[in-house]
C-alpha positions in Angstrom: 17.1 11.3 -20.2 17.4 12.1 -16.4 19.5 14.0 -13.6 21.9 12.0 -12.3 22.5 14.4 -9.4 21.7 17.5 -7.8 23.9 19.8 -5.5 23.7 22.6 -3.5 26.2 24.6 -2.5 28.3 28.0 -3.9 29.0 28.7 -7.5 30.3 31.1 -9.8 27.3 32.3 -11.3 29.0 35.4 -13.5 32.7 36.7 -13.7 33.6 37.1 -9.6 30.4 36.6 -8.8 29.4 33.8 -6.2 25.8 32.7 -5.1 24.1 29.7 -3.7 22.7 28.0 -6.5 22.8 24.2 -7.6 24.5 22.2 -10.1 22.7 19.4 -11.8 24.6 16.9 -13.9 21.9 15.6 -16.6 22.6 12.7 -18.6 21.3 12.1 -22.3 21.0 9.1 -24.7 22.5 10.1 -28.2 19.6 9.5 -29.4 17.9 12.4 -27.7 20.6 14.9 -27.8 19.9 14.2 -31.7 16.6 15.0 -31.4 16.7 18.1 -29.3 19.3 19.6 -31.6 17.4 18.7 -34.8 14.5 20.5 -33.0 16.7 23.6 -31.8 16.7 26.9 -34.0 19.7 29.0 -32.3 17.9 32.1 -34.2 14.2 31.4 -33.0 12.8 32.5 -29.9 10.2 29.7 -29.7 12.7 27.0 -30.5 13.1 24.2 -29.8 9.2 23.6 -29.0 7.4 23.5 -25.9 7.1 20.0 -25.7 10.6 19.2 -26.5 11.3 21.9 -23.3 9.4 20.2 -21.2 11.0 16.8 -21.4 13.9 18.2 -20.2 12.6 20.6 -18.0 10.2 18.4 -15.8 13.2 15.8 -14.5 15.0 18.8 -13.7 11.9 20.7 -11.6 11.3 16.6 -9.9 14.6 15.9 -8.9 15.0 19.9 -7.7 11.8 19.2 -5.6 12.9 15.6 -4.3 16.3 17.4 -3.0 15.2 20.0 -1.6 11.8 18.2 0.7 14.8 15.6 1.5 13.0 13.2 -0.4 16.7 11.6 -2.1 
């Protein structure tokens, strides 16, 4: 899994309501989409697991970190 891209800009964040904000377009393999949702419990707070979080969380945070120091 990884971000493919990361932009800045305005976006309708609620009904009528516009903010800055970013859009990120994150691509997944199959294979880990069927692992996420075979890890997800819509009706659990605590689901899917921290670490299963985390693998999609951390490329998000590193390529939100690389924009925004002007590192890409």
């Amino acid at each position: 899994m990884k971000v493919d891209a990361c932009f800045n800009g305005e976006y309708q964040t609620k009904p009528e309501v516009y903010e800055a904000g970013w859009a990120i377009t994150f691509v997944m393999s199959e294979d880990e989409v069927t692992t996420l949702l075979a890890a997800y419990d819509p009706n659990s707070g605590t689901s899917p697991a921290a670490a299963v979080s985390r693998e999609i969380a951390r490329p998000i945070a590193e390529a939100l970190r690389q924009k925004v120091l002007g590192l890409v």
